[in-house]
N, C-alpha and C positions, 0 to 999 in steps of 0.2 A: 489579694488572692493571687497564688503564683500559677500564670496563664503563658508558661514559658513550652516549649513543645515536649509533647509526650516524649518524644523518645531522647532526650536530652538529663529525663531524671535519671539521679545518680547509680538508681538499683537497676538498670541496663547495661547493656554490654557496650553502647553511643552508636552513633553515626558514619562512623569511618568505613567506609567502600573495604572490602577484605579479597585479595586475591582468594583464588580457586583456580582448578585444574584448566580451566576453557574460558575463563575472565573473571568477572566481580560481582562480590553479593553483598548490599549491604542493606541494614534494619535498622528503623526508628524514624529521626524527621530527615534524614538526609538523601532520600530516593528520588525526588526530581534533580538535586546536584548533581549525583552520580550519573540519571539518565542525557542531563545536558552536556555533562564533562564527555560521553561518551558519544553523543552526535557528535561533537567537537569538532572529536579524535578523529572520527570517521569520514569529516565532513573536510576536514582539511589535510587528509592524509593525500599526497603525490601518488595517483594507483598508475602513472605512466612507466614506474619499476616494477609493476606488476602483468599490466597488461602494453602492449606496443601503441606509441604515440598515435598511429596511423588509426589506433582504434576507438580514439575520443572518449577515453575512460572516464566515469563521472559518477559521484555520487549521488546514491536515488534512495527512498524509502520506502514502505508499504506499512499500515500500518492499521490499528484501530484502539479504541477508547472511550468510553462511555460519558465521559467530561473533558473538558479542555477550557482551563481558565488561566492558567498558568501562559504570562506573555514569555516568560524564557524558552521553555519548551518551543512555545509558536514559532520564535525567535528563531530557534535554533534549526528546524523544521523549514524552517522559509531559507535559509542558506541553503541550503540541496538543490542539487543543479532540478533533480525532478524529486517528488513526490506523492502520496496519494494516502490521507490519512481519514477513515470512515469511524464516525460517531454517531450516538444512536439519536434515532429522531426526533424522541424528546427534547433533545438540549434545547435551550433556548440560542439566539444567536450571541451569544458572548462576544466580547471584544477579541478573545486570541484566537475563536476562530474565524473572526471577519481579517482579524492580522495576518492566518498562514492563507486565507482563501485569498486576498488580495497578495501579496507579496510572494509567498510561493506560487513553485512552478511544477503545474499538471504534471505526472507522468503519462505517454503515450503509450495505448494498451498492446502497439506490435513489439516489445519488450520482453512483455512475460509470455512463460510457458503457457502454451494451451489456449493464448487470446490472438492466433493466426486466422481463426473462423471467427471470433467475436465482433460485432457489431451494433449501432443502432439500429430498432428495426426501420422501414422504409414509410412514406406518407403515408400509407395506411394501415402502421402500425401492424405490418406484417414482416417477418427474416428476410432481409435480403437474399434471392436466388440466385445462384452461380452456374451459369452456362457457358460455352466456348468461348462467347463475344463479350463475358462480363470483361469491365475496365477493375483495377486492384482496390481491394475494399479500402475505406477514408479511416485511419486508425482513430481513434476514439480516446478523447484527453480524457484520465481517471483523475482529479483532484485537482489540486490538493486536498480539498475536501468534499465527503460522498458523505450519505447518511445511510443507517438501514437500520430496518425496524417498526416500531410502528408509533405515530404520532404523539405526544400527550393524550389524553383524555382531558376534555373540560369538565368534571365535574369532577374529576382527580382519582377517577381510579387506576388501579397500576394497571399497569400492562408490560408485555416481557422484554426484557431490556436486551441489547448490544450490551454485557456487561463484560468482556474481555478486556484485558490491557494484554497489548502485543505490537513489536516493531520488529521487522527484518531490515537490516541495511544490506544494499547491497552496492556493486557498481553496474552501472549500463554502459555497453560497446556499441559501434556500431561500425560498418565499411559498406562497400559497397563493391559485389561479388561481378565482377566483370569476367573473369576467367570460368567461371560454373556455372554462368549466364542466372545465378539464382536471386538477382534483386539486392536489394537493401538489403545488408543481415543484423539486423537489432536483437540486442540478449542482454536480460538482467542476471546478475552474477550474484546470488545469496552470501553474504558473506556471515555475518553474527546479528542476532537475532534479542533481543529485550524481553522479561517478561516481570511482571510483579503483582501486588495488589494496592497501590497507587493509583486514583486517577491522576490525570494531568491536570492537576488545580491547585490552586495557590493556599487552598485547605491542607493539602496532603501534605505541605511542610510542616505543619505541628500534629498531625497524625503519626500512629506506630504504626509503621510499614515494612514491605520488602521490595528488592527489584534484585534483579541477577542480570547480569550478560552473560553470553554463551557465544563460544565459535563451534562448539561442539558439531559435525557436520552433519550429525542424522537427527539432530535437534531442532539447527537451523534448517535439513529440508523440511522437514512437517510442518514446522510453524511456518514457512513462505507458502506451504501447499493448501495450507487451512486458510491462509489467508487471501490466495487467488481465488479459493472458494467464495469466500464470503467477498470479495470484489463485485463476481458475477452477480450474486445478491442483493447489492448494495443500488443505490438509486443518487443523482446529482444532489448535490444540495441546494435545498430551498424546495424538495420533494412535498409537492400538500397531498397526496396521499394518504390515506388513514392508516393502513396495514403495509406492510413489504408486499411491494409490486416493482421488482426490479427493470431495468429501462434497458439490458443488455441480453441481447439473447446469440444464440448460433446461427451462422448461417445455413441454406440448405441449397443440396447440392442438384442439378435437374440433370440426373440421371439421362432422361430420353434424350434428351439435349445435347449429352455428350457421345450417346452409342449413335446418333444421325449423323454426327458432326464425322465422326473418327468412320464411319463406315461410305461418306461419301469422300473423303478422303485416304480412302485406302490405300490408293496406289503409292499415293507421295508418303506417305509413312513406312511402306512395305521399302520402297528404294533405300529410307535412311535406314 
């Protein structure tokens, strides 16, 4: 019985990765090679000709997937200076993903756009409150790997999956703003972005598939913005939770706190 991979028979167009306008598309069983070749690339490109030495440039990912059995992928995912790859809570704990949760390295959530107010909540599982005297909120490791969604069922009925495949790579900077008195300045930089209908499993090599990369720039922002979305969503792994009960919320701000503070302090504000 010939058990060789689908997309390998001869009435296909094969496997070979195919340039296009903004990077590579290719169909049949060769969409995890391509997706690795393309961490690689990314992962071991010099971005100190892109960004200034002084600014500790590094490759980071973001990313999600509804399987992950494939050790290459994990592999290649675990070389990233940082990371943060969410699947959905079904999976069982497979080996590739105890390999990127053990060997990969968390991305920290003061990086991304929009997670300056993000936090866990506090011991009573309330938003941390921000008033005059708060000390700087404790950033928050996202991953390498996060789950969201909702648990198995035991008696096997379905329920609604994480069914995306999607990576944005980018690079993270950081300094530290002495002159503008503004702190730490951390920022992930979206660079090209993955998409296809591939899980990451070691099945999807004799499957007929697709993946494409993209630098395309309003392609890569949507997908990095869908996918901070679903960050906040997403919950640690090892979540026993039945349903999506995400563990990240916003902080809030104590208003009264701040017009007491700034009004017994008037004078010394009014002089600067």
């Amino acid at each position: 019985m010939d058990m060789r991979p689908l997309g390998d028979h001869e009435q296909l167009l094969g496997s070979t990765p195919r340039p296009w306008g903004f990077g590579t598309v290719v169909h049949g069983s060769g969409v995890l090679d391509d997706l690795v070749a393309g961490l690689a690339r990314h992962g071991s490109t010099d971005w100190t000709g892109e960004y200034w030495r002084r600014l500790e440039p590094a490759a980071a990912a973001i990313g999600c997937v509804p399987w992950l059995t494939d050790f290459a992928v994990a592999e290649a995912l675990a070389s990233f200076d940082q990371c943060c790859i969410v699947v959905d809570k079904q999976q069982p704990e497979y080996g590739a993903v105890r390999r990127l949760a053990t060997r990969g390295k968390p991305l920290l959530s003061t990086y991304l756009d929009g997670f300056e107010e993000v936090a866990l909540p506090d011991e009573r599982g309330k938003p941390p409150v921000i008033h005059p005297h708060s000390s700087r909120l404790e950033p928050v490791e996202l991953g390498p790997i996060r789950v969201a969604g909702w648990r198995r069922a035991s008696n096997g009925t379905a329920r609604p999956m994480l069914h995306a495949k999607m990576l944005v790579l980018g690079v993270t900077t950081y300094y530290e703003d002495d002159e503008m008195f503004a702190g730490d300045v951390l920022r992930f930089h979206p660079k090209l972005t993955w998409m296809g209908s591939a899980n990451w499993t070691q099945a999807a090599r004799h499957h007929i598939e697709f993946g494409v990369w993209s630098s395309d720039a309003d392609l890569v922002r949507h997908n990095y913005a869908y996918l901070l979305s679903l960050l906040t969503f997403s919950e640690p792994r090892g979540a026993a939770t039945i349903g999506p009960e995400p563990d990240l919320v916003s902080v809030v701000w104590d208003d009264d706190a701040f017009r007491e503070y700034f009004a017994k302090h008037r004078d010394q504000y009014e002089d600067e």
